[in-house]
MIDOSE-1310 file (N, C-alpha, C; in nm, 2 decimals, decimal comma, always signed):
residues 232
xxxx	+12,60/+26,16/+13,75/+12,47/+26,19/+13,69/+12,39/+26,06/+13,66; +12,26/+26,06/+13,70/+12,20/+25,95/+13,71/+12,04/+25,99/+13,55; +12,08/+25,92/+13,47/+11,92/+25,96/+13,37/+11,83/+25,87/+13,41; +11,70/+25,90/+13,42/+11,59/+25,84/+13,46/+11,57/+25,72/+13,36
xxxx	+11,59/+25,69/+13,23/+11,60/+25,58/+13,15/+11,67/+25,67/+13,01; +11,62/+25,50/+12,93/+11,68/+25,51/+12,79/+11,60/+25,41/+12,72; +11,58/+25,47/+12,62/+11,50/+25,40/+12,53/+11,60/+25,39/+12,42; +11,64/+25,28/+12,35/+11,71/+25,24/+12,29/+11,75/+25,26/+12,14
xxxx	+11,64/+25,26/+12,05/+11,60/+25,28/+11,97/+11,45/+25,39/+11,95; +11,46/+25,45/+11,87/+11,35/+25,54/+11,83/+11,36/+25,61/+11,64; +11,27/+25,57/+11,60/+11,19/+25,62/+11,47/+11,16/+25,74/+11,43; +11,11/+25,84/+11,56/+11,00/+25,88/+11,54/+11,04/+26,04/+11,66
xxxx	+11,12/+26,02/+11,77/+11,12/+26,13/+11,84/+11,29/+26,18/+11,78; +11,34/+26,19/+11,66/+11,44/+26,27/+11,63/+11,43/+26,28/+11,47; +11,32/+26,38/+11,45/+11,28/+26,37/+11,27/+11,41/+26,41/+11,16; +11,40/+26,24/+11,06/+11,49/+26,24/+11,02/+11,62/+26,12/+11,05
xxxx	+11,60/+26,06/+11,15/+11,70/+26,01/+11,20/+11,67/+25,91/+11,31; +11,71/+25,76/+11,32/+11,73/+25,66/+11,40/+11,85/+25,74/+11,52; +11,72/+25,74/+11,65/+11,77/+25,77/+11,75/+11,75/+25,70/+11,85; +11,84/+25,71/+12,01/+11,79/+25,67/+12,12/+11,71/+25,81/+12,19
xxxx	+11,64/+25,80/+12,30/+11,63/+25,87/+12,40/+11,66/+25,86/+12,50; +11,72/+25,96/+12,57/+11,75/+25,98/+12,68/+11,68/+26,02/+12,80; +11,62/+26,00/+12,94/+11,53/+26,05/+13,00/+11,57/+26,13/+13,15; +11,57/+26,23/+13,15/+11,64/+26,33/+13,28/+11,54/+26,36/+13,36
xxxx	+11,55/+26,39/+13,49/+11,46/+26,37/+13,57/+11,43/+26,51/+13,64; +11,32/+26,48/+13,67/+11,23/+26,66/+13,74/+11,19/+26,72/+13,61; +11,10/+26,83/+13,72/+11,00/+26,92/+13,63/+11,01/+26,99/+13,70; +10,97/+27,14/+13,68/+10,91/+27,29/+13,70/+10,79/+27,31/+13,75
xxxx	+10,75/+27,23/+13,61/+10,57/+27,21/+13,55/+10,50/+27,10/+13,64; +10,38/+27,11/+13,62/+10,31/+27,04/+13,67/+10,17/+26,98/+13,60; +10,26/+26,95/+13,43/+10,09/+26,96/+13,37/+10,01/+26,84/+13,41; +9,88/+26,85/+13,37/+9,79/+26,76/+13,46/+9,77/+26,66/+13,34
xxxx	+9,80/+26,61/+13,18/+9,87/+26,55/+13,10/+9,94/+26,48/+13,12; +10,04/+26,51/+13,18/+10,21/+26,45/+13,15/+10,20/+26,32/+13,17; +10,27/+26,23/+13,09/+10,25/+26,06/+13,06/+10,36/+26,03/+13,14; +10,50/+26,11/+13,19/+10,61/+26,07/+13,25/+10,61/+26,15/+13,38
xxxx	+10,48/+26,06/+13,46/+10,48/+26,12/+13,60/+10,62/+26,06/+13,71; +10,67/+25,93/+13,65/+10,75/+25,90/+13,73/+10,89/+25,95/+13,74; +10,89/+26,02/+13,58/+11,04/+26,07/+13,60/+11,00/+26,27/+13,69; +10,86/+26,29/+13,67/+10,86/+26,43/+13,71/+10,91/+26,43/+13,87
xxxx	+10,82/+26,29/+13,93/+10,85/+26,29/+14,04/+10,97/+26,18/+14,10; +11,06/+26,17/+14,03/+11,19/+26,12/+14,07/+11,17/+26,01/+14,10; +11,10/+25,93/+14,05/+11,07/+25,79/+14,13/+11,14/+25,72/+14,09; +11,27/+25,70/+14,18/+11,39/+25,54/+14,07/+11,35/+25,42/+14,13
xxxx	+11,21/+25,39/+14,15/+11,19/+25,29/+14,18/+11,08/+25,20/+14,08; +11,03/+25,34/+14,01/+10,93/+25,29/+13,90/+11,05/+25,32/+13,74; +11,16/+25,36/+13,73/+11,21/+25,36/+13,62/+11,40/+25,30/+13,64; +11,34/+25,24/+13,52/+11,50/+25,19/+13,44/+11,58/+25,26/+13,46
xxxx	+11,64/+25,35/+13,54/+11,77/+25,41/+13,52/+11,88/+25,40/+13,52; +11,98/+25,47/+13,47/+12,12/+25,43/+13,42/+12,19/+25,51/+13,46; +12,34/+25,49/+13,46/+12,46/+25,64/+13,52/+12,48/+25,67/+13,38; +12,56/+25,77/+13,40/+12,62/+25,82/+13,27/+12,71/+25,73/+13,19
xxxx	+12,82/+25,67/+13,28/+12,90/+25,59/+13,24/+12,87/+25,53/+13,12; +12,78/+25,44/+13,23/+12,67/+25,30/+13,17/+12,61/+25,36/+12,99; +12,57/+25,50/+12,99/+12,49/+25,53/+12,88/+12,60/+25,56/+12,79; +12,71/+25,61/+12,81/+12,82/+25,64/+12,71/+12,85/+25,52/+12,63
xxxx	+12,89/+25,40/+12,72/+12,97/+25,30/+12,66/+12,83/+25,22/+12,57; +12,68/+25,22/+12,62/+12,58/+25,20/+12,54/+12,62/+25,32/+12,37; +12,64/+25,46/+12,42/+12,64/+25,52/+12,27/+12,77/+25,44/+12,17; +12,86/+25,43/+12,26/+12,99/+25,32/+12,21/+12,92/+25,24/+12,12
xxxx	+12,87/+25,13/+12,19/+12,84/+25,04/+12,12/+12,73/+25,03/+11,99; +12,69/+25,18/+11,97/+12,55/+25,19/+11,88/+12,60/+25,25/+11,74; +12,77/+25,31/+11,77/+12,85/+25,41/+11,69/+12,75/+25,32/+11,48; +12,74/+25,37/+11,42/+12,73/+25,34/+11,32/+12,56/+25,31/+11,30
xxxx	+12,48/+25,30/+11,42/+12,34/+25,22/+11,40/+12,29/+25,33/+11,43; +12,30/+25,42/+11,55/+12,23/+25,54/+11,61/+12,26/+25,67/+11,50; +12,17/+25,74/+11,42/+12,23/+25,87/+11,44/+12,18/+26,00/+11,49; +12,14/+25,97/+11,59/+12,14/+26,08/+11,66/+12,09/+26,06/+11,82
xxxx	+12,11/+26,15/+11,89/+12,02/+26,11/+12,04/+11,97/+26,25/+12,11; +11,84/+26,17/+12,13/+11,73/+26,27/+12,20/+11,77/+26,25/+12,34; +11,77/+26,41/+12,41/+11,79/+26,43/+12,56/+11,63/+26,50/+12,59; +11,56/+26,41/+12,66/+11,42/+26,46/+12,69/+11,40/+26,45/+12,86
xxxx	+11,29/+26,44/+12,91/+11,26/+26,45/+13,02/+11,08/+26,40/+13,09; +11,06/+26,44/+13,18/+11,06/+26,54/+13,27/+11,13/+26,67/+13,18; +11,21/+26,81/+13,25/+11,23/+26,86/+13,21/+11,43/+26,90/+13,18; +11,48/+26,83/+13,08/+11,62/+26,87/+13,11/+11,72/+26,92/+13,16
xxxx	+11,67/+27,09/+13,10/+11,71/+27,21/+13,13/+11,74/+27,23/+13,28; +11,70/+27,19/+13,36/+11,70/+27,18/+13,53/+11,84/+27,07/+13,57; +11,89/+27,05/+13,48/+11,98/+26,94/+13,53/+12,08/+26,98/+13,54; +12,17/+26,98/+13,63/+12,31/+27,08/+13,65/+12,41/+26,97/+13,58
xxxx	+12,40/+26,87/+13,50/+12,46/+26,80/+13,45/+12,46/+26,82/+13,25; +12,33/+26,89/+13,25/+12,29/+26,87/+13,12/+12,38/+26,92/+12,97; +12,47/+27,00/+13,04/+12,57/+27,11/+12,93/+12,66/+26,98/+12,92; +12,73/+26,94/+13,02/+12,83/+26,85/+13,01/+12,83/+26,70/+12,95
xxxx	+12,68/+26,67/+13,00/+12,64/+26,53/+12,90/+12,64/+26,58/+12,74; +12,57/+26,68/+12,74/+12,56/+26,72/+12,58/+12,74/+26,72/+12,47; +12,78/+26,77/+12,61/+12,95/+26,78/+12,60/+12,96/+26,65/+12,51; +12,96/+26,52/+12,59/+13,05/+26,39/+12,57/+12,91/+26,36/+12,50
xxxx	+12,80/+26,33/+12,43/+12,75/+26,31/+12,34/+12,78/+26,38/+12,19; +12,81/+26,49/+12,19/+12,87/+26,53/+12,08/+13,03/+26,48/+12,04; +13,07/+26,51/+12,14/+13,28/+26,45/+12,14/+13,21/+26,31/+12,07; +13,13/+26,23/+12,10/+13,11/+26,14/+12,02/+13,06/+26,08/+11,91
xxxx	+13,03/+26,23/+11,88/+13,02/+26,25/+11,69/+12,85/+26,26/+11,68; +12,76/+26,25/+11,78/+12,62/+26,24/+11,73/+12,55/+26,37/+11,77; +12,46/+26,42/+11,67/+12,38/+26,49/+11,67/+12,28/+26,49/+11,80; +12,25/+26,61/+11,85/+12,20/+26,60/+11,97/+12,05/+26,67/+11,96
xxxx	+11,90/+26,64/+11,99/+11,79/+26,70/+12,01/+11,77/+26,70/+12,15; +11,70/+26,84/+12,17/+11,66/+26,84/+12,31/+11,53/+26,85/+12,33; +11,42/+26,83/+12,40/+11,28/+26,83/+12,40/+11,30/+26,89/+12,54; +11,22/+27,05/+12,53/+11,22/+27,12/+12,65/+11,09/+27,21/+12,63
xxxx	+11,06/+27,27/+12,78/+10,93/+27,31/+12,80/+10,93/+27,43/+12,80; +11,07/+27,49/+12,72/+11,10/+27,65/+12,72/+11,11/+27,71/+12,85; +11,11/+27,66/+12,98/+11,09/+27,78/+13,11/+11,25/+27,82/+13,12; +11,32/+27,80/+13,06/+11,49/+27,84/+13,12/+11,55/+27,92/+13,02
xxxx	+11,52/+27,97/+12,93/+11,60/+28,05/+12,83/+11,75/+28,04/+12,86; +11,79/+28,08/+12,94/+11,91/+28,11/+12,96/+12,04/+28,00/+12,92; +11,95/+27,86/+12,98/+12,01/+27,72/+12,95/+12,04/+27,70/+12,81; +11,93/+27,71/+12,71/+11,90/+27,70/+12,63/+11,96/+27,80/+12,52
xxxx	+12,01/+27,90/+12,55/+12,11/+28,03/+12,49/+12,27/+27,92/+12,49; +12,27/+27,87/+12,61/+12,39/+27,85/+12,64/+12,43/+27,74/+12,58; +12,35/+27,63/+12,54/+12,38/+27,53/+12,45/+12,38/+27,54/+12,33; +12,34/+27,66/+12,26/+12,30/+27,71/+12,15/+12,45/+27,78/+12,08
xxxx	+12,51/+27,84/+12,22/+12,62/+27,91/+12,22/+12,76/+27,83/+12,21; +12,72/+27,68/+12,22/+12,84/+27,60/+12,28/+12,84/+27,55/+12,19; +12,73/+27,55/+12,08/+12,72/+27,39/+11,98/+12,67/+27,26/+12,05; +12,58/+27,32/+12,15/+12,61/+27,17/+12,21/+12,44/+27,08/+12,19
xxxx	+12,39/+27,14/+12,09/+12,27/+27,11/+12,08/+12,21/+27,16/+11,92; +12,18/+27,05/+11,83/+12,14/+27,06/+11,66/+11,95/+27,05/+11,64; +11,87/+27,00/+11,70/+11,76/+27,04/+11,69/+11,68/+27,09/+11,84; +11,57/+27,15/+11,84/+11,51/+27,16/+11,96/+11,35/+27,17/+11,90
xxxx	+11,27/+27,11/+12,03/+11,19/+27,09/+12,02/+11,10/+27,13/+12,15; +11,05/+27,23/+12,16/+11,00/+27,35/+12,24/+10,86/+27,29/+12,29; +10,79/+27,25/+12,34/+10,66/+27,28/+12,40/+10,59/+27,39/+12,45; +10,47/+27,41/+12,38/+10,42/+27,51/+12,37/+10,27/+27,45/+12,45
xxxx	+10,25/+27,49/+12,57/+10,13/+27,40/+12,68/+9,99/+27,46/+12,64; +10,02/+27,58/+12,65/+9,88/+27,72/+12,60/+9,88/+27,84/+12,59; +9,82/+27,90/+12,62/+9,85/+28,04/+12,58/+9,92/+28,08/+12,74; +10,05/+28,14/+12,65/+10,14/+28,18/+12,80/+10,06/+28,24/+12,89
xxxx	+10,01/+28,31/+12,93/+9,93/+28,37/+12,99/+9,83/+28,26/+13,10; +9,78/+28,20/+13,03/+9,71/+28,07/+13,11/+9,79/+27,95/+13,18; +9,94/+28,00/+13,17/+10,03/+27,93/+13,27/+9,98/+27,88/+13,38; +9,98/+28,03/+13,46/+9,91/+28,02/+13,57/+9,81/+27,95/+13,67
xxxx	+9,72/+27,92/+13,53/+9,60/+27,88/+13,58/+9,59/+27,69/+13,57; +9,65/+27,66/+13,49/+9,71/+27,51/+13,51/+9,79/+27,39/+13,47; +9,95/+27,53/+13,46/+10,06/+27,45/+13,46/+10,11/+27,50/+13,57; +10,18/+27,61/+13,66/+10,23/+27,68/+13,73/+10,18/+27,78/+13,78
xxxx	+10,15/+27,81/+13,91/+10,09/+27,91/+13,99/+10,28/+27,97/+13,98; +10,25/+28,15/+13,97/+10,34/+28,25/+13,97/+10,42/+28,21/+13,86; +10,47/+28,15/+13,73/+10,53/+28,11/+13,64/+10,53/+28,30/+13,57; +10,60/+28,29/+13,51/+10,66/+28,45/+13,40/+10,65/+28,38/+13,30
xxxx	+10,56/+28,41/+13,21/+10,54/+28,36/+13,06/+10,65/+28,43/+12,95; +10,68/+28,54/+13,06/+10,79/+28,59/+12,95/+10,92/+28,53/+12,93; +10,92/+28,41/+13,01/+11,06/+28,32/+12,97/+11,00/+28,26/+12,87; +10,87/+28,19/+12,84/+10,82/+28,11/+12,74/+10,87/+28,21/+12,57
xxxx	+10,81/+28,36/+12,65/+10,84/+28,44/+12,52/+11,00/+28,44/+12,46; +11,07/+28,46/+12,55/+11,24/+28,50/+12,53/+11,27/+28,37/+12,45; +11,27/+28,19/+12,51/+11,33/+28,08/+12,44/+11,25/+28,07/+12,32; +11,08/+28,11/+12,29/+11,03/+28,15/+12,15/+11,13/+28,18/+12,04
xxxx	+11,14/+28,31/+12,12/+11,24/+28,43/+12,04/+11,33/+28,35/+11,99; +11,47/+28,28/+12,08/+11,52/+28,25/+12,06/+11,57/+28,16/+11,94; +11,48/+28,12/+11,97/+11,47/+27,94/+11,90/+11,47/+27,98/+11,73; +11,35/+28,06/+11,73/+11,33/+28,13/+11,62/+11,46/+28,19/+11,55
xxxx	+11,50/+28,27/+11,59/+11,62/+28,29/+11,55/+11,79/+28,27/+11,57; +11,78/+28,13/+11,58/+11,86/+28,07/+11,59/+11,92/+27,98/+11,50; +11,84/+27,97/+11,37/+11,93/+27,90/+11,25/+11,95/+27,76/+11,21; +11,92/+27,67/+11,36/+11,94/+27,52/+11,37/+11,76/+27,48/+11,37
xxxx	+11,75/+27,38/+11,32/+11,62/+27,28/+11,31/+11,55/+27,29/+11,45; +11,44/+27,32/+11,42/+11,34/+27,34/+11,61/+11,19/+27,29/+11,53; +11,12/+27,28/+11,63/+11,00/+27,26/+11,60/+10,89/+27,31/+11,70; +10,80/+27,35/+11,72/+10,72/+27,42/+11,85/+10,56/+27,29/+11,86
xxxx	+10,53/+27,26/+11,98/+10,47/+27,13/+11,96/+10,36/+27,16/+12,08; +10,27/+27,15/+12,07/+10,15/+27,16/+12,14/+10,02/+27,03/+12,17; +10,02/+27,01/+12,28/+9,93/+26,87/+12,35/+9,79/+26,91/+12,33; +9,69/+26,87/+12,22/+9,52/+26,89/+12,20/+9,46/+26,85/+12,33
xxxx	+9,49/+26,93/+12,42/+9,33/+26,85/+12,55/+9,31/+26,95/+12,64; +9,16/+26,92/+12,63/+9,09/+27,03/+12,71/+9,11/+27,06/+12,86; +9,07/+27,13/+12,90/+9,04/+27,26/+12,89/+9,18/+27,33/+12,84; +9,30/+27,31/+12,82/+9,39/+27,41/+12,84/+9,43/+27,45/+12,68
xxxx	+9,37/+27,32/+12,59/+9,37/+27,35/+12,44/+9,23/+27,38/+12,35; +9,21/+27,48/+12,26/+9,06/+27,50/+12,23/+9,10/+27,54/+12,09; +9,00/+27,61/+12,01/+9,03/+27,65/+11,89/+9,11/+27,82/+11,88; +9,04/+27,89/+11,97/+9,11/+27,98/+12,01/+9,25/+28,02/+12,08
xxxx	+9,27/+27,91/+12,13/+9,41/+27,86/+12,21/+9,50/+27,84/+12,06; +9,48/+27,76/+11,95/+9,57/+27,70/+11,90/+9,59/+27,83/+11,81; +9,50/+27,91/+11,77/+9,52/+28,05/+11,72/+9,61/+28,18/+11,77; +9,62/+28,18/+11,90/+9,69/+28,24/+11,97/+9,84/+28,19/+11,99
xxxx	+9,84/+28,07/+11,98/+10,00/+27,99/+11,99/+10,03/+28,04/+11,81; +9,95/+28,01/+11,74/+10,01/+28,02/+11,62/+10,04/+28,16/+11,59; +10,00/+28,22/+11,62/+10,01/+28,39/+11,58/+10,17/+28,42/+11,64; +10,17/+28,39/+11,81/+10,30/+28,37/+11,89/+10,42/+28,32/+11,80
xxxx	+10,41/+28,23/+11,74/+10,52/+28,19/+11,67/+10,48/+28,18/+11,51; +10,47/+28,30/+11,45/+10,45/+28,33/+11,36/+10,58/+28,31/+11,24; +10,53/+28,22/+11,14/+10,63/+28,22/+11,02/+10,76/+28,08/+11,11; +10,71/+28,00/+11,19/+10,79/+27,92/+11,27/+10,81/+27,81/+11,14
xxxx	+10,92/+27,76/+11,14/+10,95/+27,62/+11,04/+10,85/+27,53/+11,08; +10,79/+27,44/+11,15/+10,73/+27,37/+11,20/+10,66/+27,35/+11,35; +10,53/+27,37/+11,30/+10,45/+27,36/+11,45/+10,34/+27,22/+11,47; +10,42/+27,18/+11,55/+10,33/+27,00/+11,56/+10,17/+27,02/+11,65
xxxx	+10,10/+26,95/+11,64/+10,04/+26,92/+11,73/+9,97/+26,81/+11,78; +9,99/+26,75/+11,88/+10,01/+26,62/+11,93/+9,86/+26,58/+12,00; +9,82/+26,48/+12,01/+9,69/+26,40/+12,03/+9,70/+26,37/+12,19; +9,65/+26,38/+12,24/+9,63/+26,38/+12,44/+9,61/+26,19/+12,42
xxxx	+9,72/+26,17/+12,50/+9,71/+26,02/+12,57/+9,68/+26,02/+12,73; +9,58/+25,96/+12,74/+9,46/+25,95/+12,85/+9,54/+25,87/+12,95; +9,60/+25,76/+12,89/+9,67/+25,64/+13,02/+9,83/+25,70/+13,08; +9,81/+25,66/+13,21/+9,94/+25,70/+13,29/+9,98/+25,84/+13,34
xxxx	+9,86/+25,90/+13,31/+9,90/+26,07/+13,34/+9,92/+26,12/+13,47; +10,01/+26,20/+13,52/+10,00/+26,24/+13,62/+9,90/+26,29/+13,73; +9,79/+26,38/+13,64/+9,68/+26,38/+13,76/+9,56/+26,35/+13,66; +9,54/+26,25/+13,69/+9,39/+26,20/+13,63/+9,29/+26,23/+13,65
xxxx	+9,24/+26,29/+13,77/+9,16/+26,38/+13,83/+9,13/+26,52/+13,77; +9,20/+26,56/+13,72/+9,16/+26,67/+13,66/+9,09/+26,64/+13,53; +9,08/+26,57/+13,52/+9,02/+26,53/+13,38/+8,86/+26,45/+13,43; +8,85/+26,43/+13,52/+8,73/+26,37/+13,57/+8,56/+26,45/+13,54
xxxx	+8,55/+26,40/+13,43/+8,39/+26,44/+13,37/+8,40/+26,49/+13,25; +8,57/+26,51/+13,19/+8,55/+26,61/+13,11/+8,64/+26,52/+12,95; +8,58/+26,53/+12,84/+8,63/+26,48/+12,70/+8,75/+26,52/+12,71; +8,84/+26,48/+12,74/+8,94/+26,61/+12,70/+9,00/+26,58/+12,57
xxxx	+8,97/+26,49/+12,47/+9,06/+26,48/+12,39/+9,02/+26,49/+12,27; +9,04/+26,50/+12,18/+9,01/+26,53/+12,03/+8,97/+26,42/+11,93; +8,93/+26,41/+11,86/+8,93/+26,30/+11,76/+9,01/+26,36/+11,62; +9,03/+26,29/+11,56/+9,05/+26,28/+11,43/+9,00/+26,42/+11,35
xxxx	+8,95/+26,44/+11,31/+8,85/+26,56/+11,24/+8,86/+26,67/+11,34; +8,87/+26,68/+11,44/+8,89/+26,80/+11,54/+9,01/+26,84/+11,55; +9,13/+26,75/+11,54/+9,27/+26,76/+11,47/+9,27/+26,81/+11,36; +9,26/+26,79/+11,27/+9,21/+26,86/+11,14/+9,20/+26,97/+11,12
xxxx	+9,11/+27,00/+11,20/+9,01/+27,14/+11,23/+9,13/+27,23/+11,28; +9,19/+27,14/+11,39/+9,31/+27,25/+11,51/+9,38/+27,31/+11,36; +9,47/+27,22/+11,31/+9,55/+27,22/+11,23/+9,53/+27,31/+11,14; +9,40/+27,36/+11,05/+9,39/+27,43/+10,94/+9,38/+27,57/+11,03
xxxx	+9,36/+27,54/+11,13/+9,36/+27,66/+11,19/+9,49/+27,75/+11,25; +9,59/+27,67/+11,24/+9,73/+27,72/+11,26/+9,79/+27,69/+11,11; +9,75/+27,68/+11,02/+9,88/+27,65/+10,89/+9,88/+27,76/+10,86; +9,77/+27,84/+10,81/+9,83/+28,00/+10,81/+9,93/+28,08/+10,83
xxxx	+9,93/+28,03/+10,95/+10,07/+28,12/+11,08/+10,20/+28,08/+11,06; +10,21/+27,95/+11,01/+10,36/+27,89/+11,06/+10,38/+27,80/+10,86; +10,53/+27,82/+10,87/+10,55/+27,72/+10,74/+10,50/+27,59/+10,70; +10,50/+27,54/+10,82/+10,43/+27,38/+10,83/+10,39/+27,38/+10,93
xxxx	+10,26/+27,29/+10,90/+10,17/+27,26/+11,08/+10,16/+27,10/+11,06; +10,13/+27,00/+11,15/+10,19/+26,87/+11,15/+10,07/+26,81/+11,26; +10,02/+26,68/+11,22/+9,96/+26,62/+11,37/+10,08/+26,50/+11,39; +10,06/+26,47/+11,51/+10,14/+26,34/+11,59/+10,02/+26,33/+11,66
């Protein structure tokens, strides 16, 4: 198994806890956002990557400094390796987060089922329904619904996390995600970064991104719905 990279240290993507991340390669999706176009599109020529080996004997060496590690992507859940890494990251005593884009439920049952996974961190793109229109042409939103479900009642630490940029996020968008996961522990929502995105072109003429105070705005607009609402 080959991960697209590793970020060594991290603050801030495993709340609670000094973590590394992990980066797995491919996507489903195709959002026209995504800041990690090179792992969507497999490119081991534009990223750091590492074997498994290589990243184990790194968790070796971090035993007592690390506690915990983020398995993110591109999209994870797609990796026919991902149960078994999660395997030997746990055997080695650390808490495991996964950051996924919910299209696989099934995956996501099964790690749930194993132990083999303590927080999750779900993206939520827009209103399922508007999949189609510009994350995935023919996508079934009802897998977005099922790992919802799941997640929800499932018991372990999750969070549901949403990217502010237009067109695909509005005021009425962020109202409809929040109703969707109603009474959720924590619903983030995150500020659109402009540089390095996959298709830049779609964004050509248009603001897409929010300020300060229009965050705000998103926000008060989902705390109702959910236990906590959060900007990043």
């Amino acid at each position: 198994m080959i991960l697209g990279g590793l970020q060594k240290n991290s603050m801030i993507d495993y709340p609670g806890k000094v973590s590394c991340v992990c980066f797995l390669m491919g996507c489903n999706f195709d959002c026209p956002y995504c800041h990690n176009s090179a792992l969507v599109r497999r490119d081991l020529t534009k990223l750091a990557h590492i074997d498994e080996s290589g990243f184990y004997k790194f968790l070796q060496t971090r035993k007592g400094l690390l506690e915990g590690v983020v398995i993110s992507g591109g999209e994870p859940t797609l990796d026919k390796g991902l149960i078994s890494l999660c395997r030997g990251i746990k055997a080695m005593g650390y808490p495991v987060k996964l950051d996924t884009n919910g299209s696989r439920p099934e995956v996501i049952k099964s790690l749930m089922e194993e132990g083999l996974v303590d927080y999750i961190a779900m993206d939520v793109k827009t209103v399922p329904s508007r999949y189609i229109l510009f994350i995935k042409q023919g996508f079934d939103p009802a897998q977005l619904l099922l790992s919802i479900g799941m997640i929800m009642e499932w018991g372990g630490d999750y969070e549901f996390r949403t990217t502010c940029v237009k067109p695909l996020v509005d005021r009425q968008v962020v109202k409809e995600i929040a109703g969707i996961i109603e009474g959720a522990n924590l619903y983030v929502l995150q500020s659109f970064r402009e540089k390095g995105i996959l298709h830049p072109d779609f964004f050509q003429g248009i603001q897409a991104g929010y300020n300060e105070e229009e965050m705000m705005s998103l926000k008060s607009i989902a705390e109702p719905w959910v236990k906590r609402c959060a900007l990043r």
